[in-house]
N, C-alpha and C positions, 0 to 999 in steps of 0.2 A: 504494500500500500504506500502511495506517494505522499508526504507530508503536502499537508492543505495550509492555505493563504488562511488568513484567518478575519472576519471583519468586523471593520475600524468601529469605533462608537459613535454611537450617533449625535449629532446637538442635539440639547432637550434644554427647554426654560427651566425643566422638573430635576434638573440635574447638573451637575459640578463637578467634573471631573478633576481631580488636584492631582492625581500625578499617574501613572500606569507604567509598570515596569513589569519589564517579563522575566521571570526569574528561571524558566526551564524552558527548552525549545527542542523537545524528543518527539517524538512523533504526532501527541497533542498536545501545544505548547501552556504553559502554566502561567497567567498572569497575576500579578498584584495591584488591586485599583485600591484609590484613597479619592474618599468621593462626600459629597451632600447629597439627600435627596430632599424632595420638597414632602413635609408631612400634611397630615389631614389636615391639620388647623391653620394651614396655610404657611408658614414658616419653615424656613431650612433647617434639616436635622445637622447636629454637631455631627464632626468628620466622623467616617465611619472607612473600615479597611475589610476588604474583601477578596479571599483566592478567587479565578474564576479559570475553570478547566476549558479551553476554547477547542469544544469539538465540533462546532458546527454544525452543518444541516444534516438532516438523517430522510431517510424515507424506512416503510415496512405498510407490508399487505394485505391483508387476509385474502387467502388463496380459495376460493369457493367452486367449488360444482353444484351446480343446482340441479342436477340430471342426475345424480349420486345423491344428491342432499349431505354432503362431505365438504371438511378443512383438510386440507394435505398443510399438515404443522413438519417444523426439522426440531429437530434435536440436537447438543453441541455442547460439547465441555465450557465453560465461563470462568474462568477464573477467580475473577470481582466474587460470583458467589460462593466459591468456596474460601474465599477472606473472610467473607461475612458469615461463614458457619455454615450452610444453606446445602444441600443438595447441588452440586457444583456442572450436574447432567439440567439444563432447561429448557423446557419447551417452548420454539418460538416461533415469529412468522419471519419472515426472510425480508431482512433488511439490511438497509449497508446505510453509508456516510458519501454523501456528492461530492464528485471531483470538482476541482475549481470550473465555473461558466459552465458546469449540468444541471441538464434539465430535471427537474422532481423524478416523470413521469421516463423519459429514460436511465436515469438511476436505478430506479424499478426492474426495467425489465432487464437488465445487464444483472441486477444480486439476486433475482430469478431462475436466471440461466445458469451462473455459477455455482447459488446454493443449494436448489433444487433440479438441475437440469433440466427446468419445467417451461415453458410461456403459457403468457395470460393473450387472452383476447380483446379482454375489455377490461378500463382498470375506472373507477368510480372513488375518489375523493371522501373521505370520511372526514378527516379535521386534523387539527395540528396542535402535537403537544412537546410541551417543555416538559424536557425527562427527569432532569433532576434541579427543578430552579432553586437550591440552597447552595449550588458548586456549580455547574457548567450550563455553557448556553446551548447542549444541543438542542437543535426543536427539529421534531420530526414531524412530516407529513404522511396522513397513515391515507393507505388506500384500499378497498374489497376489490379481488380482480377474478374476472369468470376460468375457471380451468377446469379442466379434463382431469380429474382423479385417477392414479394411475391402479394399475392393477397388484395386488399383494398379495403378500401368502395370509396364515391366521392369525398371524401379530400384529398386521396392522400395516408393516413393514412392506416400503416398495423396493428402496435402493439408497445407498450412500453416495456422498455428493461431497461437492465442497472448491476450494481453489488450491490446487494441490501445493502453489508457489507461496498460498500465506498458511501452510501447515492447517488446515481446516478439515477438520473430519467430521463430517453432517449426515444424520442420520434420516430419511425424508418418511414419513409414516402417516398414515390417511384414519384421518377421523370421522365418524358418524357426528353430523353437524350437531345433532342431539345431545351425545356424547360429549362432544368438548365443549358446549356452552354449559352442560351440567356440572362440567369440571371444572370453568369458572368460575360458575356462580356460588359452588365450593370453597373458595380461595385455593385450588390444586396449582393454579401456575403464577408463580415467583417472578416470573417477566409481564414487567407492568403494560408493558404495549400488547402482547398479548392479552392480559387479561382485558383492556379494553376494546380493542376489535374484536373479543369473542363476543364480548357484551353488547357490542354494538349491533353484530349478527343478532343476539338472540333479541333485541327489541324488532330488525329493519329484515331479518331472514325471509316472513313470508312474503312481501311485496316486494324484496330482491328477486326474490325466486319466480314471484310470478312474472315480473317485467323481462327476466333473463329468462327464461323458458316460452315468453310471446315469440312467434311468430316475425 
């Protein structure tokens, strides 16, 4: 993966940036801001310092068959959660981080290809969230995309995937759409963009399904 440009701050009336110094520049770079913000009662808060991990823009998809009524989710060692204690195996939707000047929507289909060896046909905008606003600015745009569920054996199980040249070993596994919004609405999955695109399925599934299954 190529180290990414990272972007500049914005002017804000709402804001005072006093100094920004980067203190690490490894693959995603570590900055230190000393800042005001403007508070409720209308007045600038006293200086405040803040790390901010600049990972940038993200995308991730929920993969759907509406003709299977199926998520095809990957699976994939994380590290981050076995720091944090956690089951270090998580279930996810296939996502990645934009190269400099890419588009969302071909993002998509490029961490598609790679993580699942899968394509979508059609990819539908769900909304965009800030993954962890106490530390870094990624914000991801999350999208539902129509696809062909592959065929498995009786684990679920289609094929391993991954990009051989970032050491990625992904597991691709098809779920009964019922199935995995049950297993959300559980708390079963520990990856938060997951748990909200499943969720978002299980409110918008039937009228996805009826409009991707028109004619």
């Amino acid at each position: 993966m190529r180290p990414r440009s990272t972007a500049q701050l914005q002017a804000s009336p709402d804001v005072q940036i006093e100094s920004d110094q980067r203190v690490w520049s490894g693959r995603f770079p570590l900055d230190v801001i000393k800042f005001r913000n403007r508070r409720f009662d209308g007045a600038m808060s006293g200086l405040r310092t803040w790390e901010i991990w600049r990972r940038g823009k993200a995308v991730a998809m929920v993969p759907y068959d509406p003709v299977a009524d199926a998520v095809v989710l990957i699976e994939q060692f994380r590290f981050p959660a076995f720091a944090a204690g956690i089951d270090p195996v998580l279930v996810e939707l296939p996502a990645g981080l934009l190269e400099d000047g890419e588009d969302p929507e071909e993002t998509m289909h490029r961490e598609l290809h790679e993580e699942m060896a899968m394509t979508a046909d059609c990819l539908e905008r769900i909304g965009g969230y800030l993954l962890t606003a106490g530390g870094a600015d990624e914000f991801c745009d999350l999208y539902v995309g129509r696809v062909h569920a592959p065929e498995t054996g009786p684990d679920g199980i289609a094929w391993h995937a991954g990009e051989a040249s970032e050491e990625e070993d992904i597991r691709v596994r098809v779920w009964p759409a019922a199935k995995a919004i049950e297993a959300a609405l559980d708390g079963a999955f520990t990856n938060s963009i997951t748990a909200i695109g499943l969720l978002w399925l299980a409110a918008r599934r039937d009228s996805l399904r009826q409009r991707w299954l028109a004619p």
